[in-house]
N, C-alpha and C positions, 0 to 999 in steps of 0.2 A: 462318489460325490458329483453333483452336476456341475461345479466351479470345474473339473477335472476336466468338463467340455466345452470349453470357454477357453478357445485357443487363437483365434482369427476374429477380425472383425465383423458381424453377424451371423456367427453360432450362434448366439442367445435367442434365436428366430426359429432352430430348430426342435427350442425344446417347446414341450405338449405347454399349454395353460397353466395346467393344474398343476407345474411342476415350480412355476417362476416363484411363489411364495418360499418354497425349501432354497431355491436361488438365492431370496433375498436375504432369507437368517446365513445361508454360506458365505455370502459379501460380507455382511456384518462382521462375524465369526473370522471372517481373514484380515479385516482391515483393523479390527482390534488386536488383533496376535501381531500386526504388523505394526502397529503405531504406536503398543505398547516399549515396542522396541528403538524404532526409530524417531518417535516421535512424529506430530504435524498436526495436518486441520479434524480433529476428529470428532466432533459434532454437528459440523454441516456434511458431511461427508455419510455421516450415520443415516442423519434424515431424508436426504436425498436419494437411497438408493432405488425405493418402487420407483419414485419418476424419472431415475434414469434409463434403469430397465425399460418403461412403458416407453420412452424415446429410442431406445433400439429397436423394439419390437414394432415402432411404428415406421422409424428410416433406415435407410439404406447408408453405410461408410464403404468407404470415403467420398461417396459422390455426392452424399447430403452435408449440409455445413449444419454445426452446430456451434451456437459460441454462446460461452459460459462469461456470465458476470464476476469476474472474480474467479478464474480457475481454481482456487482451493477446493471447490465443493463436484472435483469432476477424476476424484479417487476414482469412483463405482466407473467413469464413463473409460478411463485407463483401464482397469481391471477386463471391461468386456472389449475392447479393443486390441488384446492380445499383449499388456502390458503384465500381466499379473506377476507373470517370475521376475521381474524385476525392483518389486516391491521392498527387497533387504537393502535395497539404495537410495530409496525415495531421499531427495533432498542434497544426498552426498555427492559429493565429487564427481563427477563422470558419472553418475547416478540420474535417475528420473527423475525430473522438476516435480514440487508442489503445484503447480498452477499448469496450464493447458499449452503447449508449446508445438507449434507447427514444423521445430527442427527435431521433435520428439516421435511424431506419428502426424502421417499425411489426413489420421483421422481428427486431429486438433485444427479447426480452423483460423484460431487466429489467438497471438501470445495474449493472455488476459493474468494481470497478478493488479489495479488498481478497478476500482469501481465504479459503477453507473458507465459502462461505455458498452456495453452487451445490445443493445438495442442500435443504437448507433452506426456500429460494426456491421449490426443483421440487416441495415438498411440497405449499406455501401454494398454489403454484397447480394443484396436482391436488387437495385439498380442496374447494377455491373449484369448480373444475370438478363436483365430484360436487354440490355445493349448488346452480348455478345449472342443471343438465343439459344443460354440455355433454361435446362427444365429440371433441377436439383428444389430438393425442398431447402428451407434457410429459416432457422429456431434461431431466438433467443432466450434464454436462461437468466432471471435478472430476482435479485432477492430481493423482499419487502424493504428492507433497508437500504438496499442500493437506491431507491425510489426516492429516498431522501436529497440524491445528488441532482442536480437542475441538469448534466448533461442528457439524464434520460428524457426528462420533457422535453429540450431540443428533439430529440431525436423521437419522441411521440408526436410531436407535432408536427414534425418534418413525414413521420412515418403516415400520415391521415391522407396523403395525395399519391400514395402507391396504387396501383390497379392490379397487381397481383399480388399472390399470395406471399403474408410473410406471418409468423406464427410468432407469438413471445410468451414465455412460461413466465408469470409471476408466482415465485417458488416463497408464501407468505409461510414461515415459520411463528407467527404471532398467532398463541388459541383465542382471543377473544372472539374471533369469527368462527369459530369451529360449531355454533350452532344454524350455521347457515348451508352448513354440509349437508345432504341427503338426495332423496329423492327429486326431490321438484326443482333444484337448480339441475340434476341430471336429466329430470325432463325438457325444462327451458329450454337448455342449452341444444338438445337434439333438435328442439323443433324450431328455433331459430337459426340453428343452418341448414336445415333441410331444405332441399331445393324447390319442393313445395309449395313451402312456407314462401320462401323470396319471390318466387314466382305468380303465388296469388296477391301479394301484396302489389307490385309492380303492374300487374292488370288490371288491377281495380285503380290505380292513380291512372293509369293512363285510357282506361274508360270512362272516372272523374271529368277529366280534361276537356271531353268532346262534347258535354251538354252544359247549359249555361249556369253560370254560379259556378262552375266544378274546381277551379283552382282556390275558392274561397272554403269549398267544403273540406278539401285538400288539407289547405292548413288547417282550420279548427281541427281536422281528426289529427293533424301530428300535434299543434298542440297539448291536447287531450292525452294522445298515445305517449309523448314527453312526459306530460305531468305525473300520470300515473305509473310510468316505468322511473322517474326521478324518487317516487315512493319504493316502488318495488324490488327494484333494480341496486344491486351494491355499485355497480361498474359502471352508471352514469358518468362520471368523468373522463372514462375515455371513452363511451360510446360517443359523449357530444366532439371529440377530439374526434371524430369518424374513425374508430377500431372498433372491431364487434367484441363486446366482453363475452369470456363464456366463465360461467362457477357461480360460487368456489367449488373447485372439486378435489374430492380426499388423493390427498396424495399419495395415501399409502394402499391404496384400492388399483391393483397394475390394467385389473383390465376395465375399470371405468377411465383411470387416463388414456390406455390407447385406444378404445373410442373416442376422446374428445379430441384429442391430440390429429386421427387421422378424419374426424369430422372437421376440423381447422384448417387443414391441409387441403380440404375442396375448396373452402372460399375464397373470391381474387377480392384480394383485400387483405389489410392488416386485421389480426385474431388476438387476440389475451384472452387466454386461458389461467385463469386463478385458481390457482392449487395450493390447498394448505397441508403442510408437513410438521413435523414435531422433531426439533434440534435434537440431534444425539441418542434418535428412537432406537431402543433395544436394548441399549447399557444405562443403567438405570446412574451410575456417577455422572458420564453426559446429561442426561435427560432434569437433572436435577442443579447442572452448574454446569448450562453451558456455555457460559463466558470463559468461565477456566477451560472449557473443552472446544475451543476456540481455533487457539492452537499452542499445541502444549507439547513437551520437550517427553523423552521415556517415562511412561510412566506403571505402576505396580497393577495390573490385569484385575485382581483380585476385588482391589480396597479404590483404584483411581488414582490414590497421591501419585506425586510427581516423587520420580527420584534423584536421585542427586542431589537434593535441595541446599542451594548454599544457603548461609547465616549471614554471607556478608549483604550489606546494602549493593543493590543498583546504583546508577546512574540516574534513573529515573524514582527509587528509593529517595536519595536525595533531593531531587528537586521539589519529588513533593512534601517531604518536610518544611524546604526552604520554603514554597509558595505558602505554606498555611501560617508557618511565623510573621512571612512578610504582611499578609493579609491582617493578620492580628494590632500591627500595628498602624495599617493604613486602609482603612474603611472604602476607601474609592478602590480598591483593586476589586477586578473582575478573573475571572475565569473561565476559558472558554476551551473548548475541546468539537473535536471532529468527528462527535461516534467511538470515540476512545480514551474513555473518562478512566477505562481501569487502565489499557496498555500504556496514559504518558500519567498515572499518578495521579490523579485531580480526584477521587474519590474520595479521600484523604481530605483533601476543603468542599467539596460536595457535601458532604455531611456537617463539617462545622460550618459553613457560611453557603447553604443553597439557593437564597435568593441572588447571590452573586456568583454564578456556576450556570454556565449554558453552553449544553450541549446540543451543536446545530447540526446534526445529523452527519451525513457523509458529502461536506460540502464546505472545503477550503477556500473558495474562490469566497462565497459568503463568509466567512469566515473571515478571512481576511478584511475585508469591506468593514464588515459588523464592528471589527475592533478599531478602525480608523473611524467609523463615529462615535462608539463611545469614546472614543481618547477626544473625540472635537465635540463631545458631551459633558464631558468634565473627569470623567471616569479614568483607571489606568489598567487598559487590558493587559491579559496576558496569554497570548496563544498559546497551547502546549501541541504540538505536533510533530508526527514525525519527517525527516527530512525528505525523504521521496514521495509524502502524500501534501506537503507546503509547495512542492514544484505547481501543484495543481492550482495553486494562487499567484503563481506569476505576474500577470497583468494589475494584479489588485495589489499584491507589494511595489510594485512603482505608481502606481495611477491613485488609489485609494489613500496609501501608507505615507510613502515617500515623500511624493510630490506636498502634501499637504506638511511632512515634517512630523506628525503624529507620534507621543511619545506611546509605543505598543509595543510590547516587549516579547518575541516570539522565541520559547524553548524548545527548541530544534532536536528533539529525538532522535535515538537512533541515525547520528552522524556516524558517517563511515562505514566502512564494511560491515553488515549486520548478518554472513553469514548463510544457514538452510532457507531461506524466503528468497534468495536470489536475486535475479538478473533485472526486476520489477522493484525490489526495494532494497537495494543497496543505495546506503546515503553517501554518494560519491560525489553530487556535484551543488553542493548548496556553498561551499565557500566560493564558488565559480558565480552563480547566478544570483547571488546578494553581492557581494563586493562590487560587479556591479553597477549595480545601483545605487545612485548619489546621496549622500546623508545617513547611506545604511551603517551600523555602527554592527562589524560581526566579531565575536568573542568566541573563543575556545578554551575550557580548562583544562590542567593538566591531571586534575585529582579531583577528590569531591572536595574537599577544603574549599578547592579554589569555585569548584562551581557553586558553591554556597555564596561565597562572596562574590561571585559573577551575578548573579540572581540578585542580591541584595545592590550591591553597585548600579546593576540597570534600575532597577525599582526605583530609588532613594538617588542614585546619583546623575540619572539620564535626563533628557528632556528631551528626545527625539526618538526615532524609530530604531532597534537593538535586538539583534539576534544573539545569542548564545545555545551553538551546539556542542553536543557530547552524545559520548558516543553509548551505545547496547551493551549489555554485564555487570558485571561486577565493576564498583568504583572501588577505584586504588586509591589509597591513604600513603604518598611516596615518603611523606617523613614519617611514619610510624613505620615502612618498609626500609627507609635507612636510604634512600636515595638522595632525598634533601634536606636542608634542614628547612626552619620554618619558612613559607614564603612571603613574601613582599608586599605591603599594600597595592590594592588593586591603585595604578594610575591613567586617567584615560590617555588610551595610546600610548602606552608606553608597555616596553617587553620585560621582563625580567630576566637577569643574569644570573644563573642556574649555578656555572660554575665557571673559573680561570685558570688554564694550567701556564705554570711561569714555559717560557719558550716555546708555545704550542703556534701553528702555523695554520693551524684549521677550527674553522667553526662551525658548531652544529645548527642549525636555526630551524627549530621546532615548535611545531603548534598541536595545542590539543593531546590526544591519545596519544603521539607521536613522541612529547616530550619523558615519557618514560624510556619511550626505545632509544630515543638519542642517549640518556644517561648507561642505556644498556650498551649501546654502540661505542660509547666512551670507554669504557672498561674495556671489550674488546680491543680496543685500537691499543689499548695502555697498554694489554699483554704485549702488542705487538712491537712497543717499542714507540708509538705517536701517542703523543700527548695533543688534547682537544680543549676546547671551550664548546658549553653547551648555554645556549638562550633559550630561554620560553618565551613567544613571540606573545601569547595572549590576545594579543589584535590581529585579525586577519584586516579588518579595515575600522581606522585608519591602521596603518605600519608604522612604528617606531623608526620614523625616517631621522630622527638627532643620530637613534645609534648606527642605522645603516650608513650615516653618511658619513657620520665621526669617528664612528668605531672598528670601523670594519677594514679599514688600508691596510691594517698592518698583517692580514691574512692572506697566508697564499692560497687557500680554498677554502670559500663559502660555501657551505651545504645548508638545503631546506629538505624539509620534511612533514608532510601532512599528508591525510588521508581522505584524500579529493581526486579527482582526472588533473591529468597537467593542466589543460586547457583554461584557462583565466582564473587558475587556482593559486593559491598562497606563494608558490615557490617564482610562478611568471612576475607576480606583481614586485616582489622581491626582487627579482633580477630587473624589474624596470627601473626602483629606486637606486639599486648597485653603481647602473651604468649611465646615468643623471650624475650620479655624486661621482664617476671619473674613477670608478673600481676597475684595478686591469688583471686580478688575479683569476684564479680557476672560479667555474662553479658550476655546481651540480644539485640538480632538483630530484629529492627523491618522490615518487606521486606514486599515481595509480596510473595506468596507461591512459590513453584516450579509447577506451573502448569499456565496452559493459563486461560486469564481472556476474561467472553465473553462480550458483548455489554449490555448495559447501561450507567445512565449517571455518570460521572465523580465523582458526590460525593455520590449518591448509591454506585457506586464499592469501591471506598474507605473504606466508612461504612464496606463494605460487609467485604472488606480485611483484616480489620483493622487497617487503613493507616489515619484516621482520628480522630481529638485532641483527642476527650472524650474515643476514644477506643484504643488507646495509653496511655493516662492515666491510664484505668482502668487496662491494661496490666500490665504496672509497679506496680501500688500498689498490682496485685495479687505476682508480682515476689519479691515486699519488704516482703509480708506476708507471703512467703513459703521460703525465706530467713532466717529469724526471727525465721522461726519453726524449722529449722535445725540448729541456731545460726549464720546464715552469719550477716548480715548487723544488726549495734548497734542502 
């Protein structure tokens, strides 16, 4: 097998031409035995392999930088990297990340897991290269869809005043362009970087120059030459942004990319090279659905289904129910999604109400904006996103959202630990960076019941700006599991009282996902011999400050609990209102460290954090026992 020579970073340079095409069904054939098992990205992954091949064969690692848009689609560039046998870990614990990681391999230039920042990246470090003098080549890799996000034009526009070389793959997975493939853009493309070419062009303007009339004839012929390449030409819009387009060229053709690729490589200048590929080429389950082959958990080799399939509802199952009822009864609701119309549910009211469904591509910061004027339109949006990709609207939820008071209602995804996607999206700090911010109204439920009526609550009961996060999986039904019984009207700001044990000295105060572990951490504590009270806080902002200030004297330790970084998170603001209201007992904030958490699964990192029952229990009883030794708690 020639993967069996594919041990160091460029071996793949030693083998013949005419061998890379048996290469690339071997990639394929391994990453499907592999992802069948461990799951991940496996339809950008499929389609990308010729042109990642044709980019090894054209640079050099580690001296060359390559930075991928979204490192999920940079399986093939691990594998010829010398990453292969590491493959039965992708995603696990102490295993190799999904996405491109610089503490992975010196041949990952830079951590990439959100998008549209690949060009950006490739700028800062073709700058940085002209400053320090050196002479590495510098790719960037950026998908047709990533193009949808506005930081890549920053960074196109920014990139039009470079004087040397920088190269960008746009990697169009879209076939409607696929009749633009052939010959004659392979010809173009040679003969407009041919040195030649640049150089008769540049002689004749500047023999123009020297006879009279010559700057007038000058521009009529680029007008002229404009018009007719604004006809001719797909890549007008960035030639006028000054980058030389070159394609489209097939992607899946290795050694027509590494001609274009190392034709790109002469020019001082920024280059786009458009290359069209086909998602999930070779497995025909991919190639046919690849939204589902996106990224998808183990699945059956044979047939494509997913295994394991559970029956129960999501989190995100839920919500999109809720949005299409709530919609049913109020005609001003809008829907609006980030390029993730299946992953937060909205397909579900896409289809029953699609003039009121807009999907604004990969682009939060708009996003955001967009639903602060419908809300000051008449309209009542509803974000649905997930929480590590709304960070990227930051300045638009205070500036756009806030400040105006706009009642927009964002469904916060994928709150908390989300698990194999790692270190780039784990939602660990949204109750930190909304609370916040003034007027912002953050909710968390502790069941789907509750985020049912979280969702209905904002809708029908809000008039201002209102998040509600929850978290990845399975939603728990706690009274049909026996933990509680029925819950409480939703009240604003206000917590609900879960449970009271007569002479208990300790309370639990939990939010969200957490308030099941707390009722778990109760039982534990009970075997032990300590009787608890548990609250579901429900408000991250406002807090239940009647019962923090009234209720809470008679405990000799306060404990919180959520699944955030400490750092301006649920359990700080807690302890702000304790020691206002003259609380002098214990307290202890259970969180996530103040650090990034990387990839594994969901209840390993837990474990690890100590965000799970047995290690929250044993927490407390060490804080009742060094309590006790100083005389706090009786």
């Amino acid at each position: 097998m020639l993967l069996e020579k594919i041990n160091e970073p460029n071996d793949v340079k030693r083998l013949r031409a005419e061998e890379l095409p048996l290469l690339a069904k071997e990639i394929r054939t391994f990453l499907l035995k592999k992802l069948s098992v461990t799951g991940g990205h496996v339809a950008s992954n499929l389609g990308d392999v010729e042109l990642t091949i044709a980019l090894h064969r054209a640079l050099s690692f580690p001296k060359d930088r390559l930075i991928w848009d979204v490192g999920h689609q940079s399986y093939t560039h691990k594998i010829l990297t010398g990453r292969k046998d590491e493959f039965d870990t992708l995603r696990q614990r102490g295993g190799i990340s999904g996405f491109s990681n610089p503490d992975e391999s010196d041949c990952d230039a830079f951590i990439s897991g959100h998008s549209s920042t690949s060009i950006a990246v490739a700028l800062g470090f073709a700058e940085a290269r002209e400053l320090t003098g050196g002479n590495e080549n510098i790719v960037a890799v950026i998908g047709d869809g990533a193009l949808t996000g506005g930081l890549a034009y920053e960074a196109l526009n920014n990139a039009s005043r470079l004087k040397s070389n920088l190269t960008i793959i746009l990697n169009d997975n879209h076939m409607s362009i696929s009749e633009n493939v052939g010959g004659m853009s392979s010809h173009l493309s040679a003969l407009r970087t041919s040195t030649g070419y640049k150089g008769f062009k540049n002689d004749v303007e500047e023999g123009l120059r020297k006879v009279p009339g010559g700057e007038e004839m000058i521009r009529r012929i680029r007008r002229t030459k404009n018009g007719i390449k604004q006809l001719l030409i797909p890549g007008m819009i960035f030639e006028n942004m000054g980058i030389m387009y070159l394609g489209p060229v097939d992607g899946h053709d290795m050694q027509a990319m590494v001609r274009v690729i190392r034709q790109a490589l002469n020019v001082k200048g920024p280059v786009l090279i458009h290359v069209v590929t086909k998602k999930g080429k070779g497995y025909l389950p991919a190639e046919q659905n690849p939204a589902l082959f996106h990224g998808i958990g183990p699945f059956d080799l044979s047939t494509g289904r997913p295994l394991d399939v559970s029956q129960k509802p999501t989190y995100t199952d839920v919500f999109s129910r809720a949005i299409v009822r709530e919609a049913a009864k109020n005609e001003k609701i809008v829907a609006i999604t980030a390029a993730m119309g299946l992953g937060t549910g909205l397909r579900g009211f896409k289809k029953k109400y699609p003039q009121r469904y807009f999907d604004v591509g990969i682009a939060e910061g708009f996003g955001t904006t967009f639903a602060a004027a419908l809300a000051a339109g008449g309209m009542l949006p509803v974000f649905a996103v997930y929480s590590s990709f709304l960070q990227r609207g930051f300045d638009e939820l205070i500036h756009d959202v806030a400040i105006g008071g706009y009642h927009c209602v964002f469904a916060v995804d994928r709150a908390g630990i989300v698990g194999k996607d790692g270190i780039t999206h784990q939602g660990i700090f949204d109750i930190s960076y909304l609370t916040m911010i003034p007027e912002f109204t953050v909710m968390a439920p502790k069941d789907r019941k509750e985020l049912e009526a979280m969702i209905e609550f904002s809708i029908e009961k809000m008039n201002s700006p209102v998040a509600v996060r929850y978290p990845r999986g399975e939603a728990e039904d706690l009274s049909d599991a026996g933990l509680f019984g029925e819950s409480d009207p939703i009240e604003y700001g206000r917590a609900e009282i879960i449970s009271r044990s007569e002479g208990d000295h300790i309370l639990l105060f939990a939010i969200g996902s957490m308030v099941a572990t707390a009722e778990k951490v109760s039982q534990i504590l009970k075997e032990s011999g300590i009787s608890v009270s548990v609250v579901n806080a429900r408000f991250a902002a406002p807090l239940d400050t009647d019962l923090l200030t009234h209720e809470t004297h008679g405990y000799d330790l306060i404990v919180t609990m959520e699944e955030n970084v400490k750092s301006g998170g649920f359990g700080e603001h807690v302890l702000s209102v304790l020691e206002e209201s003259g609380y002098r007992g214990e307290f202890l904030n259970i969180s996530i460290p103040d650090q990034f958490v990387p990839h594994g699964s969901c209840d390993d990192l837990k474990k690890e954090l100590g965000l799970d029952a047995v290690s929250v229990a044993s927490t407390i009883i060490r804080q009742i026992e060094n309590a006790k030794m100083n005389g706090g708690i009786s």
